[in-house]
C-alpha positions as a Markdown table, in Angstrom:
| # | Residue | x | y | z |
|---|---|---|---|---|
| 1 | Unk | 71.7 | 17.7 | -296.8 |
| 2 | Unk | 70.5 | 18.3 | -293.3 |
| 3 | Unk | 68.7 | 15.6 | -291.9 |
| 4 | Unk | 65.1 | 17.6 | -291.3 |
| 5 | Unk | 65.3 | 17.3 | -295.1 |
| 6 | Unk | 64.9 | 13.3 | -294.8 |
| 7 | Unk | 61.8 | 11.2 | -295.3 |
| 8 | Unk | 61.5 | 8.9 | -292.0 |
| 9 | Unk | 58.5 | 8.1 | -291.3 |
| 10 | Unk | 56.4 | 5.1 | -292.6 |
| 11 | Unk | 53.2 | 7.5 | -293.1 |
| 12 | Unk | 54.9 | 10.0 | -295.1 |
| 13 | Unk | 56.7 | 7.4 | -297.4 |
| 14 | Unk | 53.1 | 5.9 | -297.9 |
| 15 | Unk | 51.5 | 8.7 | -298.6 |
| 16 | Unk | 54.4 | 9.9 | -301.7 |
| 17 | Unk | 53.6 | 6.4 | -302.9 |
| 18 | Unk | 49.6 | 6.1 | -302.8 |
| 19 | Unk | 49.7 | 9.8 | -304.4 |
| 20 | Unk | 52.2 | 10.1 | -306.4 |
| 21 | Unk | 53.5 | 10.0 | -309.6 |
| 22 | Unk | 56.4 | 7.9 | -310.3 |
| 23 | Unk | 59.2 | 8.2 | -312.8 |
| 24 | Unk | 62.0 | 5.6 | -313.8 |
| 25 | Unk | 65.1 | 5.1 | -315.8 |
| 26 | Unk | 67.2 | 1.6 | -315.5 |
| 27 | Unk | 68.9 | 2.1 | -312.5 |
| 28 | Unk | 66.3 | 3.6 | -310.3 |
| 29 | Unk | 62.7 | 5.0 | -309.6 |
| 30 | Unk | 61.5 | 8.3 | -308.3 |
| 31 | Unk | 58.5 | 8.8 | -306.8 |
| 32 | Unk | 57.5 | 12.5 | -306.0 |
| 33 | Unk | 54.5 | 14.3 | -304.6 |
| 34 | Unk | 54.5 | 17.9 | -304.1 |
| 35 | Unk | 54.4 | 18.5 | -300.1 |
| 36 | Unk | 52.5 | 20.9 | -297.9 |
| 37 | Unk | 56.4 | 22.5 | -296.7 |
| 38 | Unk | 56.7 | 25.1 | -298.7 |
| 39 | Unk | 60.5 | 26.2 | -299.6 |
| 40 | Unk | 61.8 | 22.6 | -298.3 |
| 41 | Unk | 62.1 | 19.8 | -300.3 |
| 42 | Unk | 62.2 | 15.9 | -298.2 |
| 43 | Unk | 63.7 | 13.2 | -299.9 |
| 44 | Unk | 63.8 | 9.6 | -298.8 |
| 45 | Unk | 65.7 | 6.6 | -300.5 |
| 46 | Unk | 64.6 | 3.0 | -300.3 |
| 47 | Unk | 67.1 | 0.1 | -301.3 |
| 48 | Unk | 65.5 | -3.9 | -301.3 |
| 49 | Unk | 68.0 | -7.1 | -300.6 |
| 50 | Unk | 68.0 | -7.7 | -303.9 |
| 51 | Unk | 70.7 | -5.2 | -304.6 |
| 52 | Unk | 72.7 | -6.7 | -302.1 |
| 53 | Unk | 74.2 | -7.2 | -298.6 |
| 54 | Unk | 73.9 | -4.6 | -295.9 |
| 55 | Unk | 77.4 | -3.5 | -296.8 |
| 56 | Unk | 76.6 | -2.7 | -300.5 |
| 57 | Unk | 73.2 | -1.2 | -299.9 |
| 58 | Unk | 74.3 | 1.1 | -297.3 |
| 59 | Unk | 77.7 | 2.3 | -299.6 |
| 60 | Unk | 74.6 | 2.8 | -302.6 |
| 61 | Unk | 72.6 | 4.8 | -299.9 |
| 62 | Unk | 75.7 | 7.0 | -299.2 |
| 63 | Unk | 76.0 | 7.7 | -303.0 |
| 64 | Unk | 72.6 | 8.6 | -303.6 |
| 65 | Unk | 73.1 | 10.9 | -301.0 |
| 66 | Unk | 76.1 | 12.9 | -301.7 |
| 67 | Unk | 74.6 | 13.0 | -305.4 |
| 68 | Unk | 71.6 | 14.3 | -304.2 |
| 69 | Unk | 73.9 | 17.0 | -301.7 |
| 70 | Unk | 75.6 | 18.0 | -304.7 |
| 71 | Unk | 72.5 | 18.8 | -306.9 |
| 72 | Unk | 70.4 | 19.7 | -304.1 |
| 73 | Unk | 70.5 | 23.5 | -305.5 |
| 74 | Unk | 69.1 | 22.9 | -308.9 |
| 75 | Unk | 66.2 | 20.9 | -307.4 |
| 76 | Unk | 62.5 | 22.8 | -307.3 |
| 77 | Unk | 61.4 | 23.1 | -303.6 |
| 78 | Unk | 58.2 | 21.9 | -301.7 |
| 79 | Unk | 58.3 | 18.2 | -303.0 |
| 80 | Unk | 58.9 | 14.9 | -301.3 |
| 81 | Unk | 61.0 | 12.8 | -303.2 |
| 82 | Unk | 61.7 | 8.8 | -302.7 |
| 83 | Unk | 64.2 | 7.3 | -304.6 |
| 84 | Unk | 64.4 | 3.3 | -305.4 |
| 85 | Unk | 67.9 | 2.3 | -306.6 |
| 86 | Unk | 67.6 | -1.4 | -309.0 |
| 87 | Unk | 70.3 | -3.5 | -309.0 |
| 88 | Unk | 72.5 | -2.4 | -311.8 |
| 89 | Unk | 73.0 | 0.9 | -310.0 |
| 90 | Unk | 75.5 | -0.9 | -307.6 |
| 91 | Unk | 78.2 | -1.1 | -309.8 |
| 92 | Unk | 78.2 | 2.4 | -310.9 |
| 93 | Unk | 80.8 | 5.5 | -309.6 |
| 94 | Unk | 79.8 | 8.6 | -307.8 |
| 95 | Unk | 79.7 | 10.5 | -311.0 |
| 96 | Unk | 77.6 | 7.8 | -313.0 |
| 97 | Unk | 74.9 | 7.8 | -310.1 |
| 98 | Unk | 74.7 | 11.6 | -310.0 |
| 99 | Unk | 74.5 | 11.5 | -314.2 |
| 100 | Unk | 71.8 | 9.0 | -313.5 |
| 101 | Unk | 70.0 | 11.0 | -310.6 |
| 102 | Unk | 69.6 | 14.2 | -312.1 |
| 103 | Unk | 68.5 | 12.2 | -315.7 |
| 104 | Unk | 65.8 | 10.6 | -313.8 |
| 105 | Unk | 64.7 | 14.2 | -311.9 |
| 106 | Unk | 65.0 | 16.3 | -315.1 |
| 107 | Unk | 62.6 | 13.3 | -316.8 |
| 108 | Unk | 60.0 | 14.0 | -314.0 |
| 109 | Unk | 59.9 | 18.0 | -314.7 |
| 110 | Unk | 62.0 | 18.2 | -311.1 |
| 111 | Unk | 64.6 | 20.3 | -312.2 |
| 112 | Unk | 65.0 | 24.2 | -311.9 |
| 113 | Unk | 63.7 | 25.9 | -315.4 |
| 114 | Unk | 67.1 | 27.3 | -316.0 |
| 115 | Unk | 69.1 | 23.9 | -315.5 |
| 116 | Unk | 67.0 | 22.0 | -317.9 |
């Protein structure tokens, strides 16, 4: 995941949440808006203090990441993503918070046509 491919900025993270649609499982919340970049998808990930210190947060952050890296093929293109991770995603592995990731993309209609 290159880091062009990141949502940084506070307008842009706005803007997915005022006009876009949102879709949720129990351990997180995806909020999506198809984006003006065609062919390049922008995701951002957004973790409260309720989930925990700094230290757990930023290991959660460096999950969702690598899951996302993994799966970033059999994700459509031209949308800005935001993911929200709730608390009982914190005690999950690698492999149960990519299960969980693409569950939550595939609910939203995010995945490629031949992956559903």
């Amino acid at each position: 995941m290159q880091k062009s491919s990141r949502l940084r900025l506070s307008k842009d993270f706005k803007r997915v949440y005022q006009d876009g649609q949102s879709v949720a499982n129990c351990n997180q919340v995806v909020f999506f808006l198809k984006s003006g970049i065609i062919g390049e998808t922008r995701i951002g990930f957004s973790l409260s203090k309720k989930i925990g210190s700094a230290v757990v947060r930023n290991r959660l952050k460096r999950l969702l990441r690598e899951a996302y890296r993994r799966n970033e093929a059999k994700i459509r293109k031209g949308y800005d993503l935001i993911v929200i991770a709730r608390p009982p995603l914190k005690e999950k592995s690698l492999q149960e918070v990519e299960k969980s990731l693409l569950a939550v993309f595939a609910k939203a209609g995010l995945l490629k046509e031949e992956l559903r």
